[in-house]
C-alpha positions in Angstrom: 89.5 25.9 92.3 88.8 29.6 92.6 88.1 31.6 90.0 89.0 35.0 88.4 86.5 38.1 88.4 86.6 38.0 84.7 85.6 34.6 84.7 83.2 34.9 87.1 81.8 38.0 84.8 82.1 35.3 81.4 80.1 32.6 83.6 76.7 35.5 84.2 77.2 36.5 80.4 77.1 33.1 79.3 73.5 32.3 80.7 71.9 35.3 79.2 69.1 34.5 77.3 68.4 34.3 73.7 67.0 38.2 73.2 67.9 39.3 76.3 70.2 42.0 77.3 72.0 43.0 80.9 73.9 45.9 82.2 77.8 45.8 83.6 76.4 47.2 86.8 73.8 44.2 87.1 76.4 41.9 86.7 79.1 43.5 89.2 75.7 43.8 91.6 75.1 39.8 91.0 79.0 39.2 91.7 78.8 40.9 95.1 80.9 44.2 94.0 78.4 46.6 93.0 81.1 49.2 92.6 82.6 47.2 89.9 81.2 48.0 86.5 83.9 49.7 84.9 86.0 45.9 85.8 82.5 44.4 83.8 83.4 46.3 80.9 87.1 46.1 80.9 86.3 41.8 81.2 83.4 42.4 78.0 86.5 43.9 76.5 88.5 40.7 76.4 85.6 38.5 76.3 86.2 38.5 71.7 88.5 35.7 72.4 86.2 33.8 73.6 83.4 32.4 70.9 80.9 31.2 73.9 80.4 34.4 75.7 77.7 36.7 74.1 79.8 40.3 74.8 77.0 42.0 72.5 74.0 41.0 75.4 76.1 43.3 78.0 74.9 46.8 77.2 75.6 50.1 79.9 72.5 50.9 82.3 70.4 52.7 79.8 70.8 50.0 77.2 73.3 52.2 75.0 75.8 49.7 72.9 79.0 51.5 74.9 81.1 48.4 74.1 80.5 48.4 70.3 83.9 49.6 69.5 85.3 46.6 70.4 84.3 44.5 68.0 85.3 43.9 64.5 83.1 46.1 63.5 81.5 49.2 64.8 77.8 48.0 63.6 78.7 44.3 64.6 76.9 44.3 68.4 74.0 46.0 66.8 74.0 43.0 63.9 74.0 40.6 66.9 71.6 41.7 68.7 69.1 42.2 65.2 69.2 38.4 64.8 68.3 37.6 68.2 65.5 40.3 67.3 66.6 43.0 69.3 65.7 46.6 68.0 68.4 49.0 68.4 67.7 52.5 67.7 70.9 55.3 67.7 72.9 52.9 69.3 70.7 52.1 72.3 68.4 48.7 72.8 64.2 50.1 72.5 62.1 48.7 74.6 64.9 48.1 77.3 63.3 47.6 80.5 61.3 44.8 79.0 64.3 42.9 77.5 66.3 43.3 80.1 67.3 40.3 82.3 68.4 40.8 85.5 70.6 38.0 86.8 70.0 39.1 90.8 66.6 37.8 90.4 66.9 36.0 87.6 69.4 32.9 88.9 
């Protein structure tokens, strides 16, 4: 059975670790379409209807919280990603390169 891009994009976000972040563009790169960020964020966008996928890991490529507008609440990614003890700073992740998890070398 072949699958959508979106689900193919829920699938990555799903095995993000625990305190861990990603960008769109490292997940488009690990789905073979590089070019495809923007399709990333439009899938993040619908992922809310789906408890399982962790939307608030996928951050833009300088660790900024682009996608915080859609969720319930405009601090609510933030909040998330504070309980997995994730600093966040003016709306962008500190300490970025070290938390972030790239799923190209990763899986």
């Amino acid at each position: 059975m072949q699958t959508t891009f979106f689900e193919d994009v829920y699938a990555v976000v799903k095995l993000i670790p625990y305190g861990k972040v990603t960008s769109y563009g490292a997940i488009a790169a690990y789905l073979g379409s590089k070019q495809s960020a923007r399709m990333v964020g439009w899938a993040m966008n619908q992922a809310h209807s789906y408890p399982d996928v962790p939307a608030h890991r996928v951050v833009n490529k300088l660790g900024r919280l682009t996608g915080k507008h859609h969720f319930a609440t405009p601090n609510q990614m933030q909040e998330l990603l504070a309980s997995e003890g994730v600093l966040v700073i003016e709306d962008t992740v500190q300490d970025f390169e070290k938390l972030f998890w790239n799923p190209t070398t990763e899986l």
